[in-house]
N, C-alpha and C positions, 0 to 999 in steps of 0.2 A: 504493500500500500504506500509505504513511503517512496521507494523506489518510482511509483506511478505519479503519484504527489509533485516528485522533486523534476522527471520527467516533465509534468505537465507546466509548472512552473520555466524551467528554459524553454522550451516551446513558445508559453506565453511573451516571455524576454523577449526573447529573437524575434516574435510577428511586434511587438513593439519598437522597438529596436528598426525594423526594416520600415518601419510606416512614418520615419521621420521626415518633415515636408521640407527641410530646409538646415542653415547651420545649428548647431547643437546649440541645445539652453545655457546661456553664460552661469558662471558660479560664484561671481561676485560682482558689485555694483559695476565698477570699469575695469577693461584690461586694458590699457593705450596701448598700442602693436610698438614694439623697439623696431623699428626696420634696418638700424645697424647691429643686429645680435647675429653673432654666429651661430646661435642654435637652433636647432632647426626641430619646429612640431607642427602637429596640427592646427595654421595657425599663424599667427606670431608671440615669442611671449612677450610679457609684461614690460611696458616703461618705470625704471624707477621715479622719475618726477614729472607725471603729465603735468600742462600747463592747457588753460583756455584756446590756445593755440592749437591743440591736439586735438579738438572737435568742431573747427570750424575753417570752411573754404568758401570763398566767391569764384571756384573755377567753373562753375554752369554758368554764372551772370553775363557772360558775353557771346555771341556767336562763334565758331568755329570757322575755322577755313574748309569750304568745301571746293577751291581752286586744286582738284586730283584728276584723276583720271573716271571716278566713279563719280565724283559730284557728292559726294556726303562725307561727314568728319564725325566720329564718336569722341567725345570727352567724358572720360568717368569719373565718378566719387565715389571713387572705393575706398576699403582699407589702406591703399597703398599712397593715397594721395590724403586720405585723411586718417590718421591712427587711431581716435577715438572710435572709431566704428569696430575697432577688435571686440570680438566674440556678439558683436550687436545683430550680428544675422541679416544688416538690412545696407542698400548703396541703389545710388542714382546713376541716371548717367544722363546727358543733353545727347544729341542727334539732333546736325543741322542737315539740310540740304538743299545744293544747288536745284535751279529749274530742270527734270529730267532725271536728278543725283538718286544713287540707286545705295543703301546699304543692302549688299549683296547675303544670298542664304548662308546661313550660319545657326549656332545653336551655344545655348550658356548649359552645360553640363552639372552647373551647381544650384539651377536657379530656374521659377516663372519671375517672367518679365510684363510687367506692364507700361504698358506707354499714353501718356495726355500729350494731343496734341496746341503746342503753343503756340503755332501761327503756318497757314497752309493747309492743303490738305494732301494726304497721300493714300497710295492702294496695298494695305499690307497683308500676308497671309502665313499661315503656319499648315505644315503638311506633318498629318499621324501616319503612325508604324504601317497603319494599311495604306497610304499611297491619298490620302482621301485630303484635299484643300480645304481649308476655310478662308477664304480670303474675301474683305470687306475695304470701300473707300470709306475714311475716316477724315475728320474735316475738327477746323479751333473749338477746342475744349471737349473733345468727346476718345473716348480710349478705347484701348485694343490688349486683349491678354493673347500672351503666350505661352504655354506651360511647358513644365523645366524639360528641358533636353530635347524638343523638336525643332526640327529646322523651318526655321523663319526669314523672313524680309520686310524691307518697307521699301516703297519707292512712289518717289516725289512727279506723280506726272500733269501738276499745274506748268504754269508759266511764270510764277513768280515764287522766292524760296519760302522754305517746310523746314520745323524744326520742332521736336519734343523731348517732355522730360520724359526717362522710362527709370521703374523702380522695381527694383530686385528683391529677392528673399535671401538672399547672401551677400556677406560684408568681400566678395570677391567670387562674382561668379563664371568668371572665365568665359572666352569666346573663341569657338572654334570654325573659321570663315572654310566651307566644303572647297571651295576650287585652292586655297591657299592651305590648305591642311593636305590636300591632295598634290597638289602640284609643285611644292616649293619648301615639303616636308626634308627634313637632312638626318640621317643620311635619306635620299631619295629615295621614293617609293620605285619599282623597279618597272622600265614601261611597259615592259610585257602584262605586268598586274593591270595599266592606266587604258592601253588599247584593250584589254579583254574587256574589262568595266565597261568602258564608254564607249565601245564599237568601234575606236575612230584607229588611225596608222601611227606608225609611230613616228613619222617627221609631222602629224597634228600635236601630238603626246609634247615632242622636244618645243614647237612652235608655243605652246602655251606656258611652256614651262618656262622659254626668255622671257615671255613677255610680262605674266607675274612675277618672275625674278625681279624685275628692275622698278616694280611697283614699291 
């Protein structure tokens, strides 16, 4: 009986344990991230003497340069640009874009994303595991969720620029861009793997791989 007991109990742990939506419950009021510590966790550890400084930025307050190739610029606040957000589980980030500017499909592996649009409007979409689109035009002041790990986009198709705040479930939820994860990974994904995938030869394979390279 005990045996069964103590069974049922880790079972229970581990389906708890798996159903966590986001970074783990912090264990004390603040941990300011040291982002000069050589130790390396889950994480960053602890500042010895945060200051008011450690939880505040105006790096969203101004537009971005969307003068690229793609026409859009992500600026985040995350832990890494602001340290108060260690173990807070939560980070913004602005997205400007030019007329046309495309932030390209990608996925944040740590995080659902949601976005309010602050001026413009854009056609964003997120595609699930079965292949199936949802994708809506979304126009100032009205939002769009993404949920954590599906590959998504926005793109700006007015004529004048688009830009939103989007906010995360983690104080660093990583962004992994498919053609740039694919094509410009190191060491290189092998192009025999890139032409099976995508049907195409391999001097298309080498062809896309200069051209994100110098992106």
């Amino acid at each position: 009986m005990a045996a069964a007991l103590a069974t049922l109990f880790v079972f229970t742990f581990a389906v708890a344990l798996s159903t966590t939506a986001a970074d783990p419950d912090l264990l004390q009021d603040i941990c300011v991230a040291d982002l000069n510590s050589t130790v390396k966790v889950n994480g960053f550890p602890c500042k010895k003497n945060p200051t008011e400084a450690d939880f505040f930025s105006d790096i969203l307050a101004k537009p971005g340069s969307t003068n690229n190739t793609l026409g859009s610029l992500v600026t985040g606040a995350n832990v890494e640009k602001i340290p108060g957000l260690n173990t807070l589980g939560v980070s913004l980030s602005r997205i400007d874009y030019a007329p046309g500017g495309l932030n390209p499909p990608h996925t944040h592996p740590r995080a659902t994303e949601m976005v309010y649009v602050l001026e413009g409007q854009l056609t964003v979409g997120f595609i699930t595991t079965a292949n199936k689109l949802f994708a809506k035009v979304i126009k100032k002041g009205e939002t769009f969720v993404f949920p954590k790990g599906l590959v998504h986009f926005q793109k700006n198709n007015g004529n004048v620029p688009a830009s939103v705040i989007a906010a995360f479930n983690s104080q660093l939820p990583g962004t992994q861009s498919i053609a740039l994860t694919l094509f410009t990974a190191q060491p290189t994904v092998p192009d025999n793997v890139l032409t099976k995938a995508f049907q195409i030869g391999t001097k298309q394979v080498e062809k896309i791989k200069s051209r994100l390279a110098s992106k």
